[in-house]
N, C-alpha and C positions, 0 to 999 in steps of 0.2 A: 504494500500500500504506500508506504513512502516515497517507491520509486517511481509511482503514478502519482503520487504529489509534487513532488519535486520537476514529473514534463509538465505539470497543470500549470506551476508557477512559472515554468519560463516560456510556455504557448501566452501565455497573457501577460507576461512581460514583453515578449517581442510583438504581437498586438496592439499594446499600448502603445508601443514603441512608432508603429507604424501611422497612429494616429493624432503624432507630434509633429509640428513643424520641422522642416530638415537642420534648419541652425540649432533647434532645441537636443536635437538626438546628439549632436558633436557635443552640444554643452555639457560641460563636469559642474557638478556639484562637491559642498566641501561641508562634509558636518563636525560644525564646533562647537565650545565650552570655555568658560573661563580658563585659564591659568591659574593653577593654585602656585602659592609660595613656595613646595615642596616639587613643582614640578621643574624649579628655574634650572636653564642649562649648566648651573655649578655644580649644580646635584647629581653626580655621575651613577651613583651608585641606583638613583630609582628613573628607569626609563617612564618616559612621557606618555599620559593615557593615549592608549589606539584601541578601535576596535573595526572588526569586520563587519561587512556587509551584513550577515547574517545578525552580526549583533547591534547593530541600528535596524536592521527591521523588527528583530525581535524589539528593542525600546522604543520603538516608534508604535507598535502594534498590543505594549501592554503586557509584555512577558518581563519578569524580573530579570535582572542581572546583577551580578557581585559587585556591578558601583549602582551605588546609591545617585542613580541620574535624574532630573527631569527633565522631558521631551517638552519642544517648542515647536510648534507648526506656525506654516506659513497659512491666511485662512484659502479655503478651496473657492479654483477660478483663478488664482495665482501660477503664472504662468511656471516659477518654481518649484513650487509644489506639484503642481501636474508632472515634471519630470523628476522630480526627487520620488514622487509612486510609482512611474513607471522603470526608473531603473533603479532604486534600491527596496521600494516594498515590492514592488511585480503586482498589485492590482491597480482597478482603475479607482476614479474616484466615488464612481455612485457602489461598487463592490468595499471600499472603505468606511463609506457613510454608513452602509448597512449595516456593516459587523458594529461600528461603537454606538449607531441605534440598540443592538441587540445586549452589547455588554451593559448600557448603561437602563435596557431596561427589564434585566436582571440582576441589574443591582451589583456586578463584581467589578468593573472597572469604569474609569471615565476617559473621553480620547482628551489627548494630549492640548492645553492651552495653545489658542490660535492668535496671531500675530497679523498685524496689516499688512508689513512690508520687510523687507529683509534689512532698513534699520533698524526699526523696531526691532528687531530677535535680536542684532548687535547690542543697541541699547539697556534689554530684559536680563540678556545672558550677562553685561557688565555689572547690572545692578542685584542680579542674583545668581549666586557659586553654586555650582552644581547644575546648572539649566544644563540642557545643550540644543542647538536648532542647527537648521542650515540654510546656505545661501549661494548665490553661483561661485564658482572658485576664481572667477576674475574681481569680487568685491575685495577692496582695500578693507583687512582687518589692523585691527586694533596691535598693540604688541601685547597685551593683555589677554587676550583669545588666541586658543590653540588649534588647528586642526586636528580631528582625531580621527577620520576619513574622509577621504577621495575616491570620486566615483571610476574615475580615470586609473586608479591603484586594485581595483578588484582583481 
């Protein structure tokens, strides 16, 4: 069964794919978080949070993970977020809405806080440690924000 899930997500990720403008499919996306103090490049001894694909879909989608994150969305209709779902969640957007319809009304999870613009998520993520969001990878970050993936790195 897994291995019929795993063609389901990438039949509807390359789907999605094909229903993005052609500048959007080149475009990378870059999902970041603050810089904590303990991350500064002096600190040789603790390498800098990363995580895979798998595991920003997994925090985008509501499954826990061993850092204590929270997810920032861009809101839906954002031409960002339309490819940030199609190449790191793999669904679309009305199959997204559905499932946090469903999570939140059964009561076990709520989707992730939604953002106007991709300053806005710079702005959130600088004023609160531990967010994480994303944005195209050509936006001029902060020194203070870290990448912790590239979609371009998969």
């Amino acid at each position: 069964m897994g291995i019929l899930m795993r063609w389901l997500r990438i039949v509807v990720s390359v789907f999605a794919l094909l229903l993005l403008p052609l500048e959007l499919i080149a475009a990378e996306l870059v999902v970041i978080t603050q810089r904590q103090a303990s991350d500064s490049t002096l600190d040789d001894h603790k390498p800098a949070l990363a995580l895979n694909r798998e595991q920003v879909r997994n925090l985008y989608m509501g499954a826990s993970l061993s850092y204590k994150l929270k997810p920032i969305a861009l809101k839906p209709g954002n031409r960002t977020r339309s490819l940030f779902n199609a190449k790191v969640i793999g669904l679309s957007e009305s199959r997204i809405q559905s499932y946090w319809a469903q999570m939140k009304f059964t009561g076990r999870m709520k989707a992730p806080k939604t953002l106007a613009s991709e300053n806005a998520v710079l702005e959130y993520l600088l004023q609160n440690p531990g967010s994480v969001g994303y944005v195209a990878a050509d936006t001029e970050l902060p020194t203070s924000i870290q990448v912790i993936f590239r979609t371009g790195d998969q």
